[in-house]
C-alpha atoms as a printed R data frame, in Angstrom:
    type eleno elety resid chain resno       x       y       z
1   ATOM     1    CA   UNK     A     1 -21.606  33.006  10.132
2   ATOM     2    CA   UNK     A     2 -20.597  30.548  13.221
3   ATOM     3    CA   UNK     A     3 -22.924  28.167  11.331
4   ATOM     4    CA   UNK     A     4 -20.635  28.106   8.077
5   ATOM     5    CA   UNK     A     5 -17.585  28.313   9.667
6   ATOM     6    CA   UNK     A     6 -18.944  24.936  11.699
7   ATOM     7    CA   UNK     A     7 -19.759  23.337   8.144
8   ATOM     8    CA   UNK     A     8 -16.588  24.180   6.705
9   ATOM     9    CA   UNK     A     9 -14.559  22.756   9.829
10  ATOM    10    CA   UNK     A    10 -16.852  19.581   9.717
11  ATOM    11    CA   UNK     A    11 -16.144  18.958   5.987
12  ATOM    12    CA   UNK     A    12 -12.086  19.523   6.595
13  ATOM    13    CA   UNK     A    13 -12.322  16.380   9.360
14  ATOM    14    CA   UNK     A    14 -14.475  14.489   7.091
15  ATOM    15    CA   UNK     A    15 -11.748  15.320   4.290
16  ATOM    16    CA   UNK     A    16  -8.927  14.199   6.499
17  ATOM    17    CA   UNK     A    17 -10.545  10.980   8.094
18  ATOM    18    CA   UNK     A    18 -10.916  10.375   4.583
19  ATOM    19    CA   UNK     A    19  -6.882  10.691   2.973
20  ATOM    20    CA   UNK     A    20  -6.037   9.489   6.247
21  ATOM    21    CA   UNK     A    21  -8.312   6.298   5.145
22  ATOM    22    CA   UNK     A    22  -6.560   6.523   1.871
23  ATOM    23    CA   UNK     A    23  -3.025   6.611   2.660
24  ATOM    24    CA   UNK     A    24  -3.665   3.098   5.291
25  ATOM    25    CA   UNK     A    25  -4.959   1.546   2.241
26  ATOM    26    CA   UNK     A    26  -1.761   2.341   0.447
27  ATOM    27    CA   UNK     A    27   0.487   1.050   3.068
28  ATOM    28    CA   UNK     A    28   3.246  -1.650   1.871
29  ATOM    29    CA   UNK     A    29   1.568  -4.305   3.167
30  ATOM    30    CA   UNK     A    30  -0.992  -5.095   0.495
31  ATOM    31    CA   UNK     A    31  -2.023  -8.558   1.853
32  ATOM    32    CA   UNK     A    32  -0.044 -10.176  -1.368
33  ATOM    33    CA   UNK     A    33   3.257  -9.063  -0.159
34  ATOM    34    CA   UNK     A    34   6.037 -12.062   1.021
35  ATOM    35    CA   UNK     A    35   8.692 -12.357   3.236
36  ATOM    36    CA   UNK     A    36  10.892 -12.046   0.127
37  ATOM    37    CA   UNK     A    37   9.591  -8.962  -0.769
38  ATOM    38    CA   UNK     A    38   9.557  -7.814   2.233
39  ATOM    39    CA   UNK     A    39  13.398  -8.520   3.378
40  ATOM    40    CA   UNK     A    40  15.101  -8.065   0.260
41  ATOM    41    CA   UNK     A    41  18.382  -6.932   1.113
42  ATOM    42    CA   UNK     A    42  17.951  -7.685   4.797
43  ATOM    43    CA   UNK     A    43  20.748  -8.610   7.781
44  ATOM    44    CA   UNK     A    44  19.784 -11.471  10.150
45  ATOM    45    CA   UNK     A    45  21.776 -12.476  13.542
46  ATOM    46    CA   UNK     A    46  21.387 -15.791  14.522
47  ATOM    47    CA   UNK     A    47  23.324 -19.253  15.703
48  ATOM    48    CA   UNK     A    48  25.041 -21.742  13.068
49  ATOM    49    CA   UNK     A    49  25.634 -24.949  14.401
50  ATOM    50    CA   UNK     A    50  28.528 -27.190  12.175
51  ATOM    51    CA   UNK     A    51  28.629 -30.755  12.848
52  ATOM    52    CA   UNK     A    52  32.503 -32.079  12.530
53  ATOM    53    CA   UNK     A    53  33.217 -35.219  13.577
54  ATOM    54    CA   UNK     A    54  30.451 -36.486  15.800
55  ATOM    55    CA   UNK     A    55  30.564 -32.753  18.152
56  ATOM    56    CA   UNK     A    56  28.406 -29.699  17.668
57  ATOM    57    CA   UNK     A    57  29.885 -26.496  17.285
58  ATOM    58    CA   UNK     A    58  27.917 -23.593  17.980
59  ATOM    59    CA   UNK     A    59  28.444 -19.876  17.129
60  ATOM    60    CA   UNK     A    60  26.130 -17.370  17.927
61  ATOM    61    CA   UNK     A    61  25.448 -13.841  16.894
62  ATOM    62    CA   UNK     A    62  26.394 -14.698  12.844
63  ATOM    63    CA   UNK     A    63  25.381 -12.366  10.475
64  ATOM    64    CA   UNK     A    64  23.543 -13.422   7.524
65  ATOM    65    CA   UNK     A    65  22.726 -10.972   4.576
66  ATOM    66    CA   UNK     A    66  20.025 -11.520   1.812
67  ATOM    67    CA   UNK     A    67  19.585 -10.181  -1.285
68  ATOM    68    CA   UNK     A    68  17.581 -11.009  -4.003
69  ATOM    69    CA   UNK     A    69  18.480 -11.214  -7.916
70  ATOM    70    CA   UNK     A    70  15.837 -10.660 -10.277
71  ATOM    71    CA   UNK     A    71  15.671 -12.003 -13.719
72  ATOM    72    CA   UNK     A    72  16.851 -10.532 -16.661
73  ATOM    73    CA   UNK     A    73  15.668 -13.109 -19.316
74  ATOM    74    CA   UNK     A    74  12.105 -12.246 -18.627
75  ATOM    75    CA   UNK     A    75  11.665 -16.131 -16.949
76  ATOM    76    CA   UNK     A    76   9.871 -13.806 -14.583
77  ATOM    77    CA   UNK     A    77  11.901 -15.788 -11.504
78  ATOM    78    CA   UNK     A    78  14.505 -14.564  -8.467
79  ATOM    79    CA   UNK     A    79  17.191 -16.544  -7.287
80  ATOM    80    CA   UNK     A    80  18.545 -15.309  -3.461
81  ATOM    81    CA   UNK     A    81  21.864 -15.142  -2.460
82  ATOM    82    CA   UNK     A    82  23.115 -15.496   0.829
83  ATOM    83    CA   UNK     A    83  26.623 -14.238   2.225
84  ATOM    84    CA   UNK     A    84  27.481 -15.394   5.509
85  ATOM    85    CA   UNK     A    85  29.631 -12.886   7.168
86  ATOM    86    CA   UNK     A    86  33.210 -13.128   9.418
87  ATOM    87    CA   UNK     A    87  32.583 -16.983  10.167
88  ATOM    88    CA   UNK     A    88  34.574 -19.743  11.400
89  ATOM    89    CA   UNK     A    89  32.789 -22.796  10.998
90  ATOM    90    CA   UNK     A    90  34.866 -24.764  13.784
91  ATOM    91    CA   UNK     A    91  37.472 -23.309  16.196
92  ATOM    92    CA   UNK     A    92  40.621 -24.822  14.864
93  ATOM    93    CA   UNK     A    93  39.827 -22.868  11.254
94  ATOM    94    CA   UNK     A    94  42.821 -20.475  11.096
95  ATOM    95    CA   UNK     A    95  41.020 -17.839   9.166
96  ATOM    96    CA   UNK     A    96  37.459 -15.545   9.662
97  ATOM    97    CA   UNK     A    97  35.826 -15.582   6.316
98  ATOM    98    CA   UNK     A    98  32.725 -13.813   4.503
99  ATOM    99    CA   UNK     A    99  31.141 -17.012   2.309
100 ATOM   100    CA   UNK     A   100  29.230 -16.605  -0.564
101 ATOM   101    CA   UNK     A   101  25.822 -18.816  -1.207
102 ATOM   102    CA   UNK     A   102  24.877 -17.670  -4.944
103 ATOM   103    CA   UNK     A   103  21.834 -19.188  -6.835
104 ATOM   104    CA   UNK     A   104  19.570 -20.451  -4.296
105 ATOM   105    CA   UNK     A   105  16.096 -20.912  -5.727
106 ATOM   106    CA   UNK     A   106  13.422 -19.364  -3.896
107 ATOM   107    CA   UNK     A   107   9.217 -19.965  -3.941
108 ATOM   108    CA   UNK     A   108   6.830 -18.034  -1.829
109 ATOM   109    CA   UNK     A   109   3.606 -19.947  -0.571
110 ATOM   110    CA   UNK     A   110   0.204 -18.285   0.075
111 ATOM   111    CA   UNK     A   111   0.786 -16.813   3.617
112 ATOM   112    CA   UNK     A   112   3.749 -15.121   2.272
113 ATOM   113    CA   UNK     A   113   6.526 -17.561   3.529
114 ATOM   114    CA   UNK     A   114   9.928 -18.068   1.474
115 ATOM   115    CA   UNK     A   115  10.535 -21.563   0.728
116 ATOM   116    CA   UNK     A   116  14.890 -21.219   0.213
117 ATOM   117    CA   UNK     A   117  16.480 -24.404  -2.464
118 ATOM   118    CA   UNK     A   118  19.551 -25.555  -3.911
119 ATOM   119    CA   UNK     A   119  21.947 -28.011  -4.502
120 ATOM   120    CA   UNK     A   120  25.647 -28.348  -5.859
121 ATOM   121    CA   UNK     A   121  26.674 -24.415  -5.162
122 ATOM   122    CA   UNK     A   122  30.008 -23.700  -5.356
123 ATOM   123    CA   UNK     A   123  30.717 -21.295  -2.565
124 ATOM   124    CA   UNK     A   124  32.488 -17.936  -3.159
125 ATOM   125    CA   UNK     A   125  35.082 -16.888  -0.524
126 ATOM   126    CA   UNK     A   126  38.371 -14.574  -0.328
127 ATOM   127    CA   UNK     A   127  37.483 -13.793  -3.821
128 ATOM   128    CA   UNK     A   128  36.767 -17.588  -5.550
129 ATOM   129    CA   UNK     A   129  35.539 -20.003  -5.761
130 ATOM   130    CA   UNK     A   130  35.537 -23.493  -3.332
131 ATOM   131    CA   UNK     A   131  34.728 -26.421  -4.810
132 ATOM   132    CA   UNK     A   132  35.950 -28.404  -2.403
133 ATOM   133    CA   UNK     A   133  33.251 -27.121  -0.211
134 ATOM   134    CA   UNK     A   134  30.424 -27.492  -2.553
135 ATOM   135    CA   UNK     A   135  26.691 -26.769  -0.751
136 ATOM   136    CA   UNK     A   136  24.530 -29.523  -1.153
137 ATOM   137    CA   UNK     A   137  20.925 -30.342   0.136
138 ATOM   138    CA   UNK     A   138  20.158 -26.082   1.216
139 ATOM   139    CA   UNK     A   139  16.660 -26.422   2.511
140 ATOM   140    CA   UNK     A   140  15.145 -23.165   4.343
141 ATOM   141    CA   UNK     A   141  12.466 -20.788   4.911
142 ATOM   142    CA   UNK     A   142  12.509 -17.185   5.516
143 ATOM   143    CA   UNK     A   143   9.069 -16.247   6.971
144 ATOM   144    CA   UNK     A   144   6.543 -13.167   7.473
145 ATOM   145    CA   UNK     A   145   8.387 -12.584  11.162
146 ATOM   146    CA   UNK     A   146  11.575 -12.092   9.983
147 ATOM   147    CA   UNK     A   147  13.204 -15.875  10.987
148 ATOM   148    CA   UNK     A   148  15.792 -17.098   8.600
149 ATOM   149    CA   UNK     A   149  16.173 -20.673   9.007
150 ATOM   150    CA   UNK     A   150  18.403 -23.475   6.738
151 ATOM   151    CA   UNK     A   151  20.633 -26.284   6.861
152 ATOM   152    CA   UNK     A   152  22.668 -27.956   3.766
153 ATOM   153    CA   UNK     A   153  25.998 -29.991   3.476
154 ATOM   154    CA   UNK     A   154  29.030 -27.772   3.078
155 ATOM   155    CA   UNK     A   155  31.380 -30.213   1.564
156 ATOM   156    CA   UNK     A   156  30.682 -33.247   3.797
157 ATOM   157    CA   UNK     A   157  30.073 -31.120   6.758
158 ATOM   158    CA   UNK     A   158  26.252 -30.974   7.916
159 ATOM   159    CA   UNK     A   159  25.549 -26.863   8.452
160 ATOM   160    CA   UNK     A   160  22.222 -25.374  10.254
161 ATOM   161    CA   UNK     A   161  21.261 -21.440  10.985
162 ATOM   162    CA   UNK     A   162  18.647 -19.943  12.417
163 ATOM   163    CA   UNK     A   163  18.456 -16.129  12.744
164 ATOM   164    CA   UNK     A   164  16.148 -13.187  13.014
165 ATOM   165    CA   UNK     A   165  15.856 -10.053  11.502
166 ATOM   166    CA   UNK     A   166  18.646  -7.600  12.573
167 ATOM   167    CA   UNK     A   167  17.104  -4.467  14.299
């Protein structure tokens, strides 16, 4: 009888090593899955850095958040958007604003990076648009570690962030 009850409790580990085996396998990370994927609808803190005539100004701890539009017109593409929250892009800006970067084009490469494009966005802020601030020349990559990095024109006004994934 100690003999069966043995091969019963040998066949329960071997059971369990084996859903245990199972459920790894089944994990979200299938090998094919991108930063995209992965950090749709993610926060990121990092610095922005505005260059106005000729000085640097630096603000750190700025909030990004991504999400991720899927097509409807079965083009089978995404387009991010970005919204930049509570910023001042130099000191003497009277107002704190949330900004808006819609339609950014976005490609992921074979180790899973996020290559981030666009050009000519009109930005959305205080609820409208700003042409007068139009984004030009957005260039950025959100990779597998959870780094957000771009730069781009906002009007004439050369713009660079770098942030990581907010814990």
């Amino acid at each position: 009888e100690l003999h069966l009850i043995f091969d019963i409790m040998k066949k329960l580990a071997f059971c369990l090593m084996a859903a245990a085996a199972l459920l790894a396998g089944c994990s979200k990370d299938n090998g094919n899955e991108t930063a995209i994927d992965y950090y749709n609808g993610s926060s990121f803190l990092g610095t922005m850095t505005v260059t106005y005539q000729s000085t640097d100004y630096k603000t750190d701890n700025v909030q990004v958040d991504m999400s991720i539009n899927e097509a409807t017109d079965g083009s089978n593409t995404t387009s991010m958007t970005l919204v930049m929250k509570q910023i001042k892009f130099v000191p003497q800006m009277p107002v704190v604003l949330d900004i808006t970067i819609p339609g950014l084009t976005t490609k992921s490469g074979t180790d899973g990076t996020t290559t981030i494009t666009g050009n000519n966005i009109i930005p959305l802020a205080m609820g409208g648009q700003y042409p007068l601030y139009k984004i030009t020349n957005f260039s950025g990559t959100l990779d597998t570690n959870g780094v957000l990095s771009y730069s781009m024109t906002v009007g004439s006004y050369p713009v660079t962030y770098k942030g990581t994934i907010k814990k």
